[in-house]
C-alpha positions as CSV (number, residue, x, y, z in Angstrom):
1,X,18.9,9.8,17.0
2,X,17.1,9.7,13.6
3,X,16.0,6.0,12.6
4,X,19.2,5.5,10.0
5,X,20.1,2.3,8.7
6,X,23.1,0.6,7.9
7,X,23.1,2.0,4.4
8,X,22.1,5.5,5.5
9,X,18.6,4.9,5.0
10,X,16.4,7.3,7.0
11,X,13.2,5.6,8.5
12,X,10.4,7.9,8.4
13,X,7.6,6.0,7.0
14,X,5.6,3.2,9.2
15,X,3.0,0.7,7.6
16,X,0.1,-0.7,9.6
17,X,-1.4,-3.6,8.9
18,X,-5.0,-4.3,10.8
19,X,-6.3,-7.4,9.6
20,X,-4.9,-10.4,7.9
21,X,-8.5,-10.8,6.3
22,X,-9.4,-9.8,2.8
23,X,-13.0,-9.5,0.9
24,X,-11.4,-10.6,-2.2
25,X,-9.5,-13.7,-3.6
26,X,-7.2,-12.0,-6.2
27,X,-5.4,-14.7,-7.8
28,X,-1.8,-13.8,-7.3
29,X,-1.9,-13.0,-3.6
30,X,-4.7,-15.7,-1.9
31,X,-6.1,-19.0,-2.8
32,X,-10.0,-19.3,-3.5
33,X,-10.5,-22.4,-1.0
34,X,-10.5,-21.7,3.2
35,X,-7.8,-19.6,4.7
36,X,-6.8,-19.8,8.2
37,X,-7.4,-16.1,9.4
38,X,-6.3,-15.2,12.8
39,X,-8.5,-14.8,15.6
40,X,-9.3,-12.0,16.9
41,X,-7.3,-11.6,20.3
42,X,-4.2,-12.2,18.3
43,X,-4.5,-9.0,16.1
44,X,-3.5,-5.5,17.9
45,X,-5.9,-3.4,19.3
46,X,-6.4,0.1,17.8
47,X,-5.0,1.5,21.7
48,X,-1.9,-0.9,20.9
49,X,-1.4,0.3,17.3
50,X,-1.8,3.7,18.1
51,X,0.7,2.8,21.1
52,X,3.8,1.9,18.6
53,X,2.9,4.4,16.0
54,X,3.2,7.0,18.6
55,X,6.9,5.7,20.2
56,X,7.5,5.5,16.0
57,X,6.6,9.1,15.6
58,X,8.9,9.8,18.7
59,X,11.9,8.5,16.8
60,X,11.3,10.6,13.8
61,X,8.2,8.5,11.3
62,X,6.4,11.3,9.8
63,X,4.1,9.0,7.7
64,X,1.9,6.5,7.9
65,X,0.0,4.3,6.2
66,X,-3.3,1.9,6.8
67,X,-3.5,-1.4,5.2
68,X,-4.1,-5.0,5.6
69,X,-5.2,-7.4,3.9
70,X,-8.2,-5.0,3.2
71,X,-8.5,-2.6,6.3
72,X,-11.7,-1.3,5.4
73,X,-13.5,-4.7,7.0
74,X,-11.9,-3.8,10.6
75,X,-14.9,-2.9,12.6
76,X,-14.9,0.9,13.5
77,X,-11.8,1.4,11.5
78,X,-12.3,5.7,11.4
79,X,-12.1,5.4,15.0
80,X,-8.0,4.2,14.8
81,X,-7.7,6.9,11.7
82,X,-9.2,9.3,13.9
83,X,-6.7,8.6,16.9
84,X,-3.5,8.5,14.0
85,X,-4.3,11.8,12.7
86,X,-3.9,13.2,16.0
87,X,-0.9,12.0,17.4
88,X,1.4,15.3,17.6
89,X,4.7,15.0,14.4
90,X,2.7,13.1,12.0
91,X,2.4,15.2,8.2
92,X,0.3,12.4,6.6
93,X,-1.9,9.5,7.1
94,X,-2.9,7.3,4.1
95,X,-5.0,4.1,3.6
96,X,-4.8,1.4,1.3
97,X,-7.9,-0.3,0.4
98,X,-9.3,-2.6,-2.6
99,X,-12.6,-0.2,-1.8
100,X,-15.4,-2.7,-2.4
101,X,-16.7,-1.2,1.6
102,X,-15.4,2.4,0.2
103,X,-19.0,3.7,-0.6
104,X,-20.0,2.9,3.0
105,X,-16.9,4.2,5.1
106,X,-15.7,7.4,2.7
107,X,-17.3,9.9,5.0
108,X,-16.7,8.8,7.9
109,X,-12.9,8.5,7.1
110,X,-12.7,11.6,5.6
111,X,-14.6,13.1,8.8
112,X,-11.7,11.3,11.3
113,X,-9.1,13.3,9.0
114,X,-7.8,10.7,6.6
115,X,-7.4,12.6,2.6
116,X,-5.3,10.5,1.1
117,X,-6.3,6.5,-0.5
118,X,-4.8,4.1,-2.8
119,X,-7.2,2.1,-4.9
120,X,-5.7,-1.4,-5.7
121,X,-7.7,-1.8,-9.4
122,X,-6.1,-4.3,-12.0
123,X,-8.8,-3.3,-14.6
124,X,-12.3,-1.3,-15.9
125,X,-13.4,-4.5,-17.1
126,X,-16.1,-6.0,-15.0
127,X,-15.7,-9.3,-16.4
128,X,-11.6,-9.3,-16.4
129,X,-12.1,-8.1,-12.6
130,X,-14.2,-10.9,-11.8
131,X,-11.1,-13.1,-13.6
132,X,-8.5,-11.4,-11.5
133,X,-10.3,-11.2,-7.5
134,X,-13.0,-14.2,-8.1
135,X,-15.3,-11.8,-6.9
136,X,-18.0,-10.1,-8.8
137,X,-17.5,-6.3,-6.4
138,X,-16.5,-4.3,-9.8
139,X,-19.8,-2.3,-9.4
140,X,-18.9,-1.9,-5.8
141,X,-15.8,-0.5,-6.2
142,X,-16.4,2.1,-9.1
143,X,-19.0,3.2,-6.3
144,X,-16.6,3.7,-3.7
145,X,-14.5,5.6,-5.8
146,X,-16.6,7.8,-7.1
147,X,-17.4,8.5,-3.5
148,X,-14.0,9.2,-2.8
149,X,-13.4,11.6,-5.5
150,X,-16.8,13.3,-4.8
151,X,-16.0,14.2,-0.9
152,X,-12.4,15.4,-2.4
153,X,-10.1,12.6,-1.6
154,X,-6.8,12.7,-3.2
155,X,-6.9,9.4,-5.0
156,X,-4.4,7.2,-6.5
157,X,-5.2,3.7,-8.3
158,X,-2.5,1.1,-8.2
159,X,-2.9,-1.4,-10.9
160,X,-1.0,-5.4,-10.4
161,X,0.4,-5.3,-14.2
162,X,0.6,-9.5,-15.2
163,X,1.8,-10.6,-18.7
164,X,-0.9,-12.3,-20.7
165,X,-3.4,-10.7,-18.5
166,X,-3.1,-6.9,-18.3
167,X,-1.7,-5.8,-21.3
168,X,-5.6,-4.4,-22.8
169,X,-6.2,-2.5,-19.2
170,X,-2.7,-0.5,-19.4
171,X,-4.3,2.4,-21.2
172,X,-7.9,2.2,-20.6
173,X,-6.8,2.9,-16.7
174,X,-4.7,5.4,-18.1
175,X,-7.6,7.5,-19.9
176,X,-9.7,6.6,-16.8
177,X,-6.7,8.8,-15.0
178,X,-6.8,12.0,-17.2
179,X,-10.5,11.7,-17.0
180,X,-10.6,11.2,-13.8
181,X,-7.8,13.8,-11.9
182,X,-6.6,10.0,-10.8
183,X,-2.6,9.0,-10.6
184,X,-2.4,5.5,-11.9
185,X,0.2,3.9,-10.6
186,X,1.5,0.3,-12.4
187,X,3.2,-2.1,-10.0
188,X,5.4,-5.1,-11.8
189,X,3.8,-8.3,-10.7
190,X,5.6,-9.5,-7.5
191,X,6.7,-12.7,-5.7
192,X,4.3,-12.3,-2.8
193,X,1.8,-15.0,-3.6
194,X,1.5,-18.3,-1.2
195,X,1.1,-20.7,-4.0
196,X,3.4,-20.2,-6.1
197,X,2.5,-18.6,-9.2
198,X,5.2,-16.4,-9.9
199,X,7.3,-16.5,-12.8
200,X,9.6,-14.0,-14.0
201,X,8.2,-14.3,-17.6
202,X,4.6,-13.3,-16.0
203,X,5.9,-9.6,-15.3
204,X,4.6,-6.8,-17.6
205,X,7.5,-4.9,-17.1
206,X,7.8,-0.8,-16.8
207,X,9.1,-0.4,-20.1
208,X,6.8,-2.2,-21.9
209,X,3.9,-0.5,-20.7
210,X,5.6,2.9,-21.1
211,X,5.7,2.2,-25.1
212,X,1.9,1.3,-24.8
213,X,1.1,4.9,-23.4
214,X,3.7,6.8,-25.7
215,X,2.1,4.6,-28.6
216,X,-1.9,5.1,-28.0
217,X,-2.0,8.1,-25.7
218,X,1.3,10.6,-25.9
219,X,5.1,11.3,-24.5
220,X,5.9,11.0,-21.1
221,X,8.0,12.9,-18.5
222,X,9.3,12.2,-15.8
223,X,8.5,14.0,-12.6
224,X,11.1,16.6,-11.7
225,X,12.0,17.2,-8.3
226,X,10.4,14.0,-6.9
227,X,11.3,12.0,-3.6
228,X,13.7,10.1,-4.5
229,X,12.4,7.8,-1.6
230,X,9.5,7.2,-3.1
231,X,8.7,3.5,-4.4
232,X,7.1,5.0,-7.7
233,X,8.9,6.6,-10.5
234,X,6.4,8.9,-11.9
235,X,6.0,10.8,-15.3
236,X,3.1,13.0,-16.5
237,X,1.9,13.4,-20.1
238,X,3.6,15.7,-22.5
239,X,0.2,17.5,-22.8
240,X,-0.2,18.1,-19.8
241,X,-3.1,16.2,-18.6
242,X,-2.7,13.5,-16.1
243,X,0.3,11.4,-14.6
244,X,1.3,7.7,-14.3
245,X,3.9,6.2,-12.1
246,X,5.6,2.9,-12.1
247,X,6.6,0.7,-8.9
248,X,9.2,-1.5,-10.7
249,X,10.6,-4.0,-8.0
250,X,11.2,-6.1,-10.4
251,X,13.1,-4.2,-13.8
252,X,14.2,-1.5,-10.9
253,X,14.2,-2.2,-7.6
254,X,13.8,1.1,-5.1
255,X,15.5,-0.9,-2.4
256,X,18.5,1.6,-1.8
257,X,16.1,4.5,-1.2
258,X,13.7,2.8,0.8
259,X,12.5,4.5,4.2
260,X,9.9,2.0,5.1
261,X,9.2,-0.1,8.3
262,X,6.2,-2.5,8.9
263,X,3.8,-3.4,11.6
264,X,2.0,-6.5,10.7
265,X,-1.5,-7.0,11.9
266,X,-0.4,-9.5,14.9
267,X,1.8,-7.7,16.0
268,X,5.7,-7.9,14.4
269,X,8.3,-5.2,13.5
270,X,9.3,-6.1,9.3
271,X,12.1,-3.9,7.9
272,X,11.0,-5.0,4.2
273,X,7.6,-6.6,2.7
274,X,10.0,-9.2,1.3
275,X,11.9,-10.0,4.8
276,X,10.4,-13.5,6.7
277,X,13.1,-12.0,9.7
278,X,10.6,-9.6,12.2
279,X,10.9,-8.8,15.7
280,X,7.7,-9.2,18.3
281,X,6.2,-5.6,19.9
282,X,2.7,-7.3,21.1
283,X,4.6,-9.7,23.5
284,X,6.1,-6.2,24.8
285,X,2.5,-4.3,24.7
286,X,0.8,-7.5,26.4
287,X,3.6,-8.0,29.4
288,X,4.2,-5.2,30.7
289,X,6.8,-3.8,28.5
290,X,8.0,0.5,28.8
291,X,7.6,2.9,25.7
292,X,11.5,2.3,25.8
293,X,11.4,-1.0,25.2
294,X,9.0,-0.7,22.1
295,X,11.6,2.0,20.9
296,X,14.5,-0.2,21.1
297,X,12.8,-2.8,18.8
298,X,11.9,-0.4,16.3
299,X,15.6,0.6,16.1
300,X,17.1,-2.8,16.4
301,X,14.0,-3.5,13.2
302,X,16.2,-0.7,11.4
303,X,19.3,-1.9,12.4
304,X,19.1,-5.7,10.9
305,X,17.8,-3.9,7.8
306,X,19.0,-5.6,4.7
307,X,20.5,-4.0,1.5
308,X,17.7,-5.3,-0.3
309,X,15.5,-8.4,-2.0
310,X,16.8,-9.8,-5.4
């Protein structure tokens, strides 16, 4: 039986985090001072990831996508997109990455199979970048995506859009795009960060940004024919040179067509990024637990799956 919720959601997307850890401190998702990573033997092991995505892909995931914290600084990380690609049923493997390690890695991902990245990039402004991640990698990142575009990667840039913050980097990433052959995609600042920063008032919502590229750059339209499971709405220029989409989870959330599930980096079945309720598949990898068994937790993942967050 297909992966269907109860809300007739089809499951057929699985996200895999690898590491908790992250090279960056971007403001609304970490603090600056110490974090208390996991170690090492409490993350999954690429044979156990590629364990569960393969009883996933069994039950009917078609898709899946790397991500983290920022995968890119798991060692030998080609080596589990290598093993991904290859598992019989699966049509696409992507990667999430904030590609500061992108220069270095590009060639070899693209050599274990992998075409498809999203660039998490707030802004073209070295000094606003250093603002938003506390890092000073924007140099670093422009490399690895030029990389990325040179070896033929299919490349979109998702863009954290903050009120007060991002409103001058809303149509200079734009440009960038039709320059560029690059989707930008604009995500509505989320309630995801551990210290508490968020504020309703602090989201630069879709429609506001929408008038900013119909006033400076041209019309939009929206994407015919699109998934309508897909978390992006997305519209291309009147001209017909480049597109833009918008993950609005907070003007318009996507929750009724979502297909996604979640692995998390230690180990847990998630049915929503949102959700603190997750189910545990390492205690089954570690003790001794059947292919069956990992499929019945997958299911029962779908199963408890909520209408969605508020």
């Amino acid at each position: 039986m297909p992966l269907i919720d109860g809300f007739d959601r089809l499951h057929d997307n699985l996200r895999i985090s690898v590491t908790d850890r992250c090279n960056i401190r971007c403001f609304y998702c970490m603090p600056e001072g110490p974090i208390p990573f996991l170690e090492r033997e409490e993350i999954l092991s690429f044979e156990e990831i590629e364990r569960v995505a393969r009883v996933a892909v069994s039950l009917g995931v078609r898709k899946l996508r790397v991500t983290g914290g920022e995968p890119l600084v798991r060692k030998d990380l080609p080596v589990l997109v290598e093993r991904l690609c290859g598992i019989p049923g699966v049509e696409d493997v992507g990667l999430t990455t904030n590609a500061v390690l992108l220069a270095g890695q590009a060639a070899d991902l693209w050599a274990a199979g992998l075409r498809r990245l999203n660039v998490h990039l707030d802004t073209l402004d070295a000094e606003r970048f250093h603002k938003i991640t506390r890092r000073d990698d924007f140099g670093r990142v422009m490399a690895g995506l030029d990389r990325a575009l040179e070896l033929g990667f299919q490349v979109k840039i998702n863009a954290v859009a903050v009120t007060n913050l991002c409103e001058p980097d809303v149509v200079p990433l734009a440009r960038f795009g039709r320059e560029r052959g690059v989707e930008i995609r604009y995500i509505e600042f989320m309630p995801l960060d551990a210290q508490g920063l968020w504020d309703k008032s602090k989201v630069l919502l879709q429609d506001q940004m929408m008038e900013m590229l119909r006033r400076e750059i041209g019309e939009l339209e929206e994407i015919p024919d699109r998934d309508p499971r897909a978390p992006a709405t997305e519209y291309r220029f009147a001209d017909g040179i480049g597109r833009v989409g918008f993950i609005s989870s907070v003007s318009k959330p996507f929750c009724l067509n979502c297909n996604r599930l979640r692995l998390t980096s230690d180990g847990k079945m998630r049915y929503c990024l949102f959700a603190i309720e997750e189910l545990d598949v390492k205690g089954l990898l570690r003790g001794g637990g059947t292919d069956s068994d990992l499929a019945e937790v997958i299911r029962e993942t779908v199963r408890r799956k909520w209408i969605g967050h508020e």
